[in-house]
FIVEX-134213 format. One record per residue (C-alpha): x, y, z. Coordinates in pm, whole numbers, plus 32768, in hexadecimal, padded with zeros to 4 digits. Example, Ala and Ser with C-alpha at 12.3 -4.5 7.8 and 13.67 -1.06 7.14 Angstrom:
<gubas>
84CE7E3E830C/85577F9682CA/
</gubas>
This chain:
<gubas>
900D7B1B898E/90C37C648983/901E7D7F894B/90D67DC887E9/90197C648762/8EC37CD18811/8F037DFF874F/8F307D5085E8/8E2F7C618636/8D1F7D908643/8DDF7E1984F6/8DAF7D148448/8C387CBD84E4/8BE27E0F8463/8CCB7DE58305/8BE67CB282CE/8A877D50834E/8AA47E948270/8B0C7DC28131/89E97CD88199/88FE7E2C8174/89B17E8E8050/89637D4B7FA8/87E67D4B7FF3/87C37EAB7F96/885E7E7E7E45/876D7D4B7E0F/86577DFA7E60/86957F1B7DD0/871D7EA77C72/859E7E657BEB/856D7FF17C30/86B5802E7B77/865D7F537A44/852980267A6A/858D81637A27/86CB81207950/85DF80507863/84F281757840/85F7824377C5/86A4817D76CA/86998159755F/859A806274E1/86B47FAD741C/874B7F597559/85E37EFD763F/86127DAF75C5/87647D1F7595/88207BD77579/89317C61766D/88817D6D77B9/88F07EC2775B/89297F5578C3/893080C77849/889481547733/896C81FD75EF/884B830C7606/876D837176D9/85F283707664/856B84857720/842184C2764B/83BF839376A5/8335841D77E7/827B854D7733/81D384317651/8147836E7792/80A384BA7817/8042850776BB/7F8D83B176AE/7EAF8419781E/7F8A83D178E7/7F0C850379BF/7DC0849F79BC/7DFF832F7A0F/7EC2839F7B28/7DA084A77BAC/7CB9834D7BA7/7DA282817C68/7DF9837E7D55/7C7083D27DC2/7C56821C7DC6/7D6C82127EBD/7D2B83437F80/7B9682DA7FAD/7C01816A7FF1/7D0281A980ED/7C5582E481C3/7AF3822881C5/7B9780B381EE/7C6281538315/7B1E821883A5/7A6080C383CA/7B8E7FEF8402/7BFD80CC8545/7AA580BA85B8/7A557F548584/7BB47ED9860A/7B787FB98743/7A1B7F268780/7A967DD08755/7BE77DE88828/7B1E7EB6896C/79B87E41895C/791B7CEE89D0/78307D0088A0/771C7BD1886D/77E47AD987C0/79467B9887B2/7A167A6F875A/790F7A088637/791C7B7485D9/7AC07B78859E/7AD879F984DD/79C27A8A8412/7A6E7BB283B4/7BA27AD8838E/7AF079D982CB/7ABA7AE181C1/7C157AE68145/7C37796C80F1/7B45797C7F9D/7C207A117E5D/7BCD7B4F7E07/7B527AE37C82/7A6179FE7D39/79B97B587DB9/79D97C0F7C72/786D7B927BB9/77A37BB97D07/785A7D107D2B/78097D547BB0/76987CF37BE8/76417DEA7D28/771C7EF37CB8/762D7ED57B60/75037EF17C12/756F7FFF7D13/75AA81007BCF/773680F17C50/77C380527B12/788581367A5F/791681EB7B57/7A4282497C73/7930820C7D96/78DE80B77D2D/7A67805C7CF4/7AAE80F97E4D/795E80347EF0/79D77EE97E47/7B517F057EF7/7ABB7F6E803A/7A1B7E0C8030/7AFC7D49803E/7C2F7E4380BE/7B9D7E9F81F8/7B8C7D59827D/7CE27D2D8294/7D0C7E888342/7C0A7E098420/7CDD7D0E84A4/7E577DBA84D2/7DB87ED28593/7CFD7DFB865A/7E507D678687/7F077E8186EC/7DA07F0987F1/7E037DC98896/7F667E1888DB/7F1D7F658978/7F117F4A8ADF/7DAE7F968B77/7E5C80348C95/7EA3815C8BBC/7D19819E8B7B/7C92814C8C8C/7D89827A8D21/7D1083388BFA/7B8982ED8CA0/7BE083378DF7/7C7A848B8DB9/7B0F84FC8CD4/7B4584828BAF/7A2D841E8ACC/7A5182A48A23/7A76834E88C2/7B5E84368971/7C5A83468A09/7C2C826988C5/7CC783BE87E9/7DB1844F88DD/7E44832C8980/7E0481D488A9/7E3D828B8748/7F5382FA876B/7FEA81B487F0/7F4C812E86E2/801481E48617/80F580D88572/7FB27FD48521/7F0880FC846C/803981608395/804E7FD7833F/7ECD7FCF82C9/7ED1811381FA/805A80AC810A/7F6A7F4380F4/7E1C7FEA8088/7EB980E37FD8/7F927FDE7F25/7E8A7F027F12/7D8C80007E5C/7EC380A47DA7/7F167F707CFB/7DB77EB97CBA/7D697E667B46/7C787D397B0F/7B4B7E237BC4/7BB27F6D7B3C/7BDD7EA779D8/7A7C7E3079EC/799F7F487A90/7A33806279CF/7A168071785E/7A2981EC7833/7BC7824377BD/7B6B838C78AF/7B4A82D479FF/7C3381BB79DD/7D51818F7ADE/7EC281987A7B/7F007FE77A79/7DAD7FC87985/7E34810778C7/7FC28058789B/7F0D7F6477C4/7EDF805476C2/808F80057652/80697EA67633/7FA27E437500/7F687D0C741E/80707D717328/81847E277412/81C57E867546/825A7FDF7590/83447F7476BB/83E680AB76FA/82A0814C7714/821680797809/834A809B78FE/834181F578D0/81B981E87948/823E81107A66/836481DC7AD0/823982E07AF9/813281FC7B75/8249819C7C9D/827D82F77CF9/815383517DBF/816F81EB7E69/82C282587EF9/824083B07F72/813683378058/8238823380AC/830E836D813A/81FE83FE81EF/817982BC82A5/82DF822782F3/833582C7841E/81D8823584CF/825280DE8475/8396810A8523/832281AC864A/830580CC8795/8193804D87E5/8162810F8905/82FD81988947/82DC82D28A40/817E82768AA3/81D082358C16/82B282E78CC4/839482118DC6/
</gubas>
């Protein structure tokens, strides 16, 4: 082979690659496009025989009526939900995970299928016990109780990946940590966590998600409109008689938004090697 053909062979490897990409970004990325193009379009053209792919108009005020409607104070809920779920779920998650990777604890294997164990029942199963204790603990009603009732059944999971992750850190690399004076809790922060980095980015986008996007608890425990979160408070477009569409992908082209920012600020963890740099050869 001549080094011309090896030459088009690679040109047309990458032709093929990048129009690969292209095609998998355009199908995941037309739902956010129908998105946002639907929440600015006329409401004659929502809901058409034929797909209008851009709108005659553009229905700006559409926007100002979501806010209008509490937006801002749906979002101010959901935002203290997702913020207490993820920074206590990763505080005990961390902790637990460590314990469970490092320690010979009584039991240890018990200890990990029964944390594991908690993720096979359906969350709805959970939602009358949770219901009952959060009644009799005075938390119905409010953000503590919705934030106490994801924990449950979110930290779990978070358990288990960081225990994952512990496991894949060498113990060569702490025990150094020992030798030269560390403290346990000091070679655990300056040494593990940050090689940890990745498997604590991937916890926090799935609690936060998680928390950000739960409706069946946050439907039932809250009844007051000024502590619902923002997926109980889209309800409030869709009634028995009509449904205000554009309205409720305007709410969503907002309710996305803060999604993709702590998306941007976690990525880079997630893309970092496990423990790149950590040894020197």
């Amino acid at each position: 082979m001549t080094s011309a053909q090896a030459r088009r062979r690679r040109v047309t490897a990458s032709v093929f690659t990048y129009l690969a990409a292209g095609l998998v970004a355009l199908f995941a990325l037309f739902p956010v496009y129908w998105m946002v193009i639907t929440s600015l379009k006329p409401t004659a053209e929502i809901i058409t025989p034929q797909p209008v792919w851009w709108p005659s108009e553009f229905e700006w005020g559409r926007y100002q009526r979501v806010m209008d409607a509490g937006f801002t104070t749906y979002l101010r809920n959901s935002l203290l939900v997702a913020v207490g779920t993820t920074g206590l779920g990763l505080l005990v998650a961390i902790f637990a995970g460590y314990a469970l990777a490092r320690f010979r604890l009584p039991l240890r294997r018990y200890l990990v299928l029964v944390v594991l164990a908690t993720q096979m029942f359906p969350v709805v199963v959970l939602l009358i016990p949770f219901f009952i204790v959060m009644r009799n603990l005075g938390l119905l009603g409010s953000l503590w109780g919705l934030i106490i009732a994801y924990l449950a059944f979110i930290t779990p999971l978070m358990i288990w990946i960081l225990r994952g992750f512990f496991l894949s850190i060498p113990n060569e690399l702490e025990d150094a940590a020992l030798i030269d004076g560390c403290t346990r809790f000091g070679a655990m922060w300056r040494v593990i966590m940050p090689l940890a980095g990745p498997g604590v980015a991937a916890v926090s986008i799935f609690a936060w998600i998680a928390a950000w996007n739960e409706f069946l608890f946050a439907l039932t425990f809250i009844r007051s409109d000024s502590l619902r979160t923002l997926p109980v408070g889209l309800t409030q477009f869709a009634g028995r008689d009509a449904t205000d569409n554009g309205a409720i992908m305007a709410a969503s082209v907002m309710f996305t938004l803060p999604v993709v920012i702590f998306f941007l600020f976690v990525h880079k963890k997630l893309t970092t090697g496990l423990v790149a740099g950590a040894v020197k050869g």
